[in-house]
C-alpha positions as CSV (number, residue, x, y, z in Angstrom):
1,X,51.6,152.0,148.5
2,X,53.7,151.0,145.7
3,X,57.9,151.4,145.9
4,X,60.6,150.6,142.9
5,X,64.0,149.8,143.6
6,X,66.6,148.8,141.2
7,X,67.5,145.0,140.6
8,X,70.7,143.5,141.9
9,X,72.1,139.9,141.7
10,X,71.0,139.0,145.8
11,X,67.5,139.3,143.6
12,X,68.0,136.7,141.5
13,X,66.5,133.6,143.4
14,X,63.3,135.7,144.0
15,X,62.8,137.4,140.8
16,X,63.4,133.9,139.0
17,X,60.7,132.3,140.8
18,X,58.1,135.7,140.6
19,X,58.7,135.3,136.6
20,X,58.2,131.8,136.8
21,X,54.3,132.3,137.9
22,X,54.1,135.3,136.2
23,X,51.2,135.4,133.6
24,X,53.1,136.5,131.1
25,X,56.7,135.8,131.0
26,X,58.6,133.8,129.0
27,X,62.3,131.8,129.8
28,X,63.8,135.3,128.6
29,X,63.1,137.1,131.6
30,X,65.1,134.3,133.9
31,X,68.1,136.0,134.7
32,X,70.0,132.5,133.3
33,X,69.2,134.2,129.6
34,X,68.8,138.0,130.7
35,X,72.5,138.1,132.1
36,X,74.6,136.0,129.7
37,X,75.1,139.3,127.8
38,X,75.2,141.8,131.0
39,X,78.9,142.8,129.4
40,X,77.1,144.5,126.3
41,X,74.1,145.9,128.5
42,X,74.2,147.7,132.1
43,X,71.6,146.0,133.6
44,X,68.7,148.5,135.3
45,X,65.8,146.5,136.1
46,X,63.2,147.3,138.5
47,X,61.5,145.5,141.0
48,X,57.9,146.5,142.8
49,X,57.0,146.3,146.0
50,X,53.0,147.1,147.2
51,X,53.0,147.0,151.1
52,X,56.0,145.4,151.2
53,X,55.6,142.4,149.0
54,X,57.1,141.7,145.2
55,X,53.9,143.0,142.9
56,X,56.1,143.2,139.5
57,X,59.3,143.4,137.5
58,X,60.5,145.3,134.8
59,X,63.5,143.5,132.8
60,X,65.3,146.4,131.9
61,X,68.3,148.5,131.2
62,X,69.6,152.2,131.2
63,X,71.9,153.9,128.0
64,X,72.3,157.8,128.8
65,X,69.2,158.9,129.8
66,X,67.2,156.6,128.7
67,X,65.4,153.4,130.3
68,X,65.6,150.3,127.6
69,X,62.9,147.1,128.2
70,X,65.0,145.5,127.4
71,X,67.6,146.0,125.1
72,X,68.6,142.5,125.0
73,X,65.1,141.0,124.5
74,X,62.9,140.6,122.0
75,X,60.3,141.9,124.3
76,X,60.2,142.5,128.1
77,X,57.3,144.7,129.9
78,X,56.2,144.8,133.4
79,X,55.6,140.6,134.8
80,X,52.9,140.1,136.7
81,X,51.1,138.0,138.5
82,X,48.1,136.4,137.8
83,X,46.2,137.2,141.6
84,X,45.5,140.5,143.1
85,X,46.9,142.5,140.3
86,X,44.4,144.4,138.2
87,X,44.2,147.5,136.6
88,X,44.3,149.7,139.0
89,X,47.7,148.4,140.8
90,X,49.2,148.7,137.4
91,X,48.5,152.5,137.3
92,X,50.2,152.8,140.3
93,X,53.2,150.7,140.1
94,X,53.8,152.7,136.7
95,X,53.3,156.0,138.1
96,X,55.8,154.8,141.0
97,X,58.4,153.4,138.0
98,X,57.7,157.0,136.3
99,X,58.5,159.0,139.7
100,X,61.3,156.4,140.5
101,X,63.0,157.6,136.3
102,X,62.2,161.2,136.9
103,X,64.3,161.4,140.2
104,X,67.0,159.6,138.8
105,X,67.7,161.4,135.7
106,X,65.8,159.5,133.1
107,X,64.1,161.2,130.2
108,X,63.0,158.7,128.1
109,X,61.2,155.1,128.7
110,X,61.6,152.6,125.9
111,X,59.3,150.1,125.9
112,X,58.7,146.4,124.2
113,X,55.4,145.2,125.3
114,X,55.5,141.5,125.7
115,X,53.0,140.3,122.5
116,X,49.4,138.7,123.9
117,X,50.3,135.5,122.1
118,X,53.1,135.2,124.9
119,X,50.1,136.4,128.1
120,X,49.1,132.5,130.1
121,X,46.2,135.1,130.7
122,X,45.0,138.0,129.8
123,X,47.5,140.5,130.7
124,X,47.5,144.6,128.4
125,X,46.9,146.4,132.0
126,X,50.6,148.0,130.9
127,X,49.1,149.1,127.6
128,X,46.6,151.2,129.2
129,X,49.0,152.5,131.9
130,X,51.8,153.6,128.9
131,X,48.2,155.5,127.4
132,X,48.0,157.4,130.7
133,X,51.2,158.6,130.5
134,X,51.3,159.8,127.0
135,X,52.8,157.1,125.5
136,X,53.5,157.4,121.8
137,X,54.2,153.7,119.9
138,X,57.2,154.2,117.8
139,X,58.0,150.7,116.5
140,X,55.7,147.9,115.0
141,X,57.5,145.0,113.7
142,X,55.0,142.3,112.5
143,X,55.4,138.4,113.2
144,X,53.6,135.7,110.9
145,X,52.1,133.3,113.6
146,X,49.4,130.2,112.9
147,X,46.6,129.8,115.7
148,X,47.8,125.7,116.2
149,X,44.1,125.7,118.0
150,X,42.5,126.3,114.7
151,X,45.5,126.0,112.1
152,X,45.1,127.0,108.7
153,X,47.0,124.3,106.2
154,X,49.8,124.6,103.8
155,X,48.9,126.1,100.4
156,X,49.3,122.8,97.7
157,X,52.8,123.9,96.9
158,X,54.4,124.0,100.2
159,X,52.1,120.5,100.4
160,X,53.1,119.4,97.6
161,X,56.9,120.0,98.3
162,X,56.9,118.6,102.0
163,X,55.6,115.4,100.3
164,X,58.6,115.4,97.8
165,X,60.9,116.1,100.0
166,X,59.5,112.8,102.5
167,X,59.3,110.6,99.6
168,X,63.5,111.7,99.2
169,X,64.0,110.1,102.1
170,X,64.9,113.4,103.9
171,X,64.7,113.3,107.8
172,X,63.7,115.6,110.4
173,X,63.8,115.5,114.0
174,X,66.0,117.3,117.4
175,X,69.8,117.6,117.1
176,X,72.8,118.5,118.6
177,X,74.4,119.8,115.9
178,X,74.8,123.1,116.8
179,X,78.0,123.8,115.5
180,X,77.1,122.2,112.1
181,X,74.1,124.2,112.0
182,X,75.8,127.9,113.0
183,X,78.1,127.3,109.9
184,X,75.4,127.0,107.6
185,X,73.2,129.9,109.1
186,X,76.0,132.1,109.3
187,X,77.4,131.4,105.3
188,X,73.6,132.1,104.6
189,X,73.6,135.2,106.4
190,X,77.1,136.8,105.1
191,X,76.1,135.7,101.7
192,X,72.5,136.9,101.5
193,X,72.6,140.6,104.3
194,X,76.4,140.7,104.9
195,X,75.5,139.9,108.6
196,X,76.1,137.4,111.1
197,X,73.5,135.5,113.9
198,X,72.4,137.6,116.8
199,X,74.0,135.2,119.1
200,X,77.7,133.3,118.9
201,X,78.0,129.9,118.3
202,X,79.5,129.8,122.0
203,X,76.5,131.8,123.2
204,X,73.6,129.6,121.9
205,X,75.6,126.8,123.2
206,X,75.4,127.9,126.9
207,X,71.8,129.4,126.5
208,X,70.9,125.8,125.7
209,X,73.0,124.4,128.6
210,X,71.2,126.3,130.9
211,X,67.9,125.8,129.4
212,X,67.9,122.7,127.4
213,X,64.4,122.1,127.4
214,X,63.3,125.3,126.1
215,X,65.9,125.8,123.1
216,X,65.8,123.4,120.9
217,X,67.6,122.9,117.4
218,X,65.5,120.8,114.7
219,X,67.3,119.9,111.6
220,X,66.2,118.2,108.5
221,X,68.8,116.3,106.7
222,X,69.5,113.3,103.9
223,X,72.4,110.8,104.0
224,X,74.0,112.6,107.1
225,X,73.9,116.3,105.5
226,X,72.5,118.8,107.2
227,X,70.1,120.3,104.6
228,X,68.1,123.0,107.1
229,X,67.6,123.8,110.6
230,X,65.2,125.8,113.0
231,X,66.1,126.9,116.0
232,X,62.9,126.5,118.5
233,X,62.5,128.8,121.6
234,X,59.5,127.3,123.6
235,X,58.0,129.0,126.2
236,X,53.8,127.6,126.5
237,X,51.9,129.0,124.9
238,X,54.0,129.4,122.0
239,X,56.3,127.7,120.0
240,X,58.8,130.5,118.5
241,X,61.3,129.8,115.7
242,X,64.3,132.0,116.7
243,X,66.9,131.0,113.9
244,X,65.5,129.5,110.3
245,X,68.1,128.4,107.9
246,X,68.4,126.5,104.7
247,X,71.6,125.0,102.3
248,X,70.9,125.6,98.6
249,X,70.1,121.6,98.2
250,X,68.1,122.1,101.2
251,X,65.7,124.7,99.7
252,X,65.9,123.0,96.2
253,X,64.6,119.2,98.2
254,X,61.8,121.2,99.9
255,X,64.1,120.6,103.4
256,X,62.5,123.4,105.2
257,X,59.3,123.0,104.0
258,X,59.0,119.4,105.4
259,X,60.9,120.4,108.6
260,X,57.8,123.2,108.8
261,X,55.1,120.4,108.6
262,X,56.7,118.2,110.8
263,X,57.6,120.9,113.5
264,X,53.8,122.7,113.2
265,X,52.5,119.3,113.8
266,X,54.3,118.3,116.8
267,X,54.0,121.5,118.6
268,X,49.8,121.1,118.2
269,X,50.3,117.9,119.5
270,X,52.7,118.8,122.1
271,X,49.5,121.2,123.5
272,X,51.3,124.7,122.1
273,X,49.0,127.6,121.3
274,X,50.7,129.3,118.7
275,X,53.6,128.6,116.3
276,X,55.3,132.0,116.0
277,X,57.7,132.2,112.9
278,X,58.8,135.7,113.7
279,X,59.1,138.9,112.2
280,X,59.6,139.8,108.7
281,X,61.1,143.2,109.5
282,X,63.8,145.2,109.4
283,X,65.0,148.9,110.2
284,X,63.1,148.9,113.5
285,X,60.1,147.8,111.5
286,X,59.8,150.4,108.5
287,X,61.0,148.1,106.0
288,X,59.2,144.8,105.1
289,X,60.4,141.8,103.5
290,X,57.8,141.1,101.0
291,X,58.7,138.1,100.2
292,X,59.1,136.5,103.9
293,X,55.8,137.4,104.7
294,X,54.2,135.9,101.8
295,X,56.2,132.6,102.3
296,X,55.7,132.2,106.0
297,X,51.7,132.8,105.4
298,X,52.0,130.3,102.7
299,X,52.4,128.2,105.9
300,X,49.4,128.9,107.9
301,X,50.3,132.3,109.7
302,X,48.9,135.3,109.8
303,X,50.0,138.5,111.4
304,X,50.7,139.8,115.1
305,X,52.3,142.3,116.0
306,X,55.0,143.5,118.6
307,X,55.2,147.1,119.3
308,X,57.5,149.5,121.5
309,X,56.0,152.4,123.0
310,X,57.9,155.5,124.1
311,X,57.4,157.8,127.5
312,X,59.0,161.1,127.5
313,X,59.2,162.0,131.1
């Protein structure tokens, strides 16, 4: 009934549009953002067919012998649809992408589960296919994310320091800034982890280019100096912050703190779910920064988790 095959780039226009009505992909899983770093990954995603017709894709890609979903993404599962795909198709489209590893050499499955806050419905069929097969969960790395249906407020510091910081005159809103922006987030990082962004300056500029309306750079700033920024990836129902950054002055005027009410405010109103400030982890999710956590639910968010799950076939 159900038959895999391997992804290739005659795909695209098909797999592009099956994502787009997916129930629970994101802008990620467009080949426009999977493919921009296809030089650092080799590219082994999988496509189902059931009687002949696209049922499901699996954004992945292959390092020895061992199937990645997907290295390159935050998270990436099997898409689906939102019709004529329950359970029991799931079960067999994973036993057929099991079968499909096991003749081609594979030993291991790694894989991210897409988080439910990203699901347009209701969509863990995979969660209970992975249990089938013995799946053991491996990795838990938890985000700090505020229900925007039923939003809890800023404690009265972070209150009291976004109205400080508007009575300074300080300014938030989009910007274009991105080179402005990826200097101070990248002196932030060397200084504080001896690390750099996840992305080039040149990368997040095309990312944006092809997808301008889902990446979006906020900055705060006072008398034309960039005090903070956040780097917005949208995909309804949830407003993530990818990149969060803040000068010295910028965290000693409350910048960020302001740019967090402002930001949290417009997403409700723009009809977003869930504000997703993103993990607080490290070291594939064994260490925690303490003191992220307790910041970010200072804000209103409270914890979700995303978890990868490994098959040994």
């Amino acid at each position: 009934m159900v038959e895999i095959i391997r992804y290739d780039a005659s795909m695209a226009a098909r797999w592009d549009e099956f994502a787009r009505a997916s129930r629970n992909a994101t802008f990620l899983h467009q080949r426009g953002y999977m493919d921009y770093h296809s030089d650092r990954f080799t590219d082994c995603s999988l496509v189902a067919l059931r009687d002949g017709k696209l049922c499901a894709l699996l954004p992945a890609c292959v390092d020895g012998d061992t199937l990645y979903s997907h290295r390159g993404l935050t998270y990436g599962g099997w898409l689906v649809p939102l019709k004529h795909y329950d359970t029991t198709v799931m079960i067999e489209v994973m036993d057929a992408a099991i079968g499909w590893m096991r003749s081609n050499g594979l030993k291991h499955l790694i894989y991210k589960a897409v988080p439910h806050i990203y699901h347009r419905y209701p969509c863990e069929e995979d969660l209970y296919a992975l249990f089938r097969h013995h799946a053991s969960l491996i990795e838990v790395n938890i985000s700090t994310t505020i229900d925007l249906a039923h939003p809890l407020p800023l404690d009265r510091g972070n209150k009291s320091g976004a109205n400080a910081a508007r009575k300074a005159g300080i300014t938030v809103g989009t910007s274009d800034d991105w080179e402005g922006y990826w200097h101070l987030l990248s002196s932030l990082l060397d200084e504080r982890y001896g690390t750099r962004p996840v992305h080039t300056l040149n990368e997040m500029r095309l990312l944006h280019g092809r997808f301008p309306n889902d990446i979006v750079l906020h900055t705060a700033t006072l008398g034309g100096e960039l005090l903070a920024g956040v780097v917005m990836y949208l995909s309804q129902p949830v407003a993530h912050c990818q990149y969060i950054g803040a000068s010295p002055a910028g965290k000693d005027s409350k910048a960020l703190t302001l740019l967090f009410d402002h930001l949290i405010t417009e997403y409700k109103q723009a009809g977003y779910r869930y504000f997703d400030f993103g993990i607080s982890n490290e070291d594939h999710g064994r260490y925690l920064n303490e003191g992220l956590v307790r910041q970010k639910s200072r804000l209103g968010g409270r914890g979700i988790v995303y978890n990868t799950y490994q098959v040994d076939l």
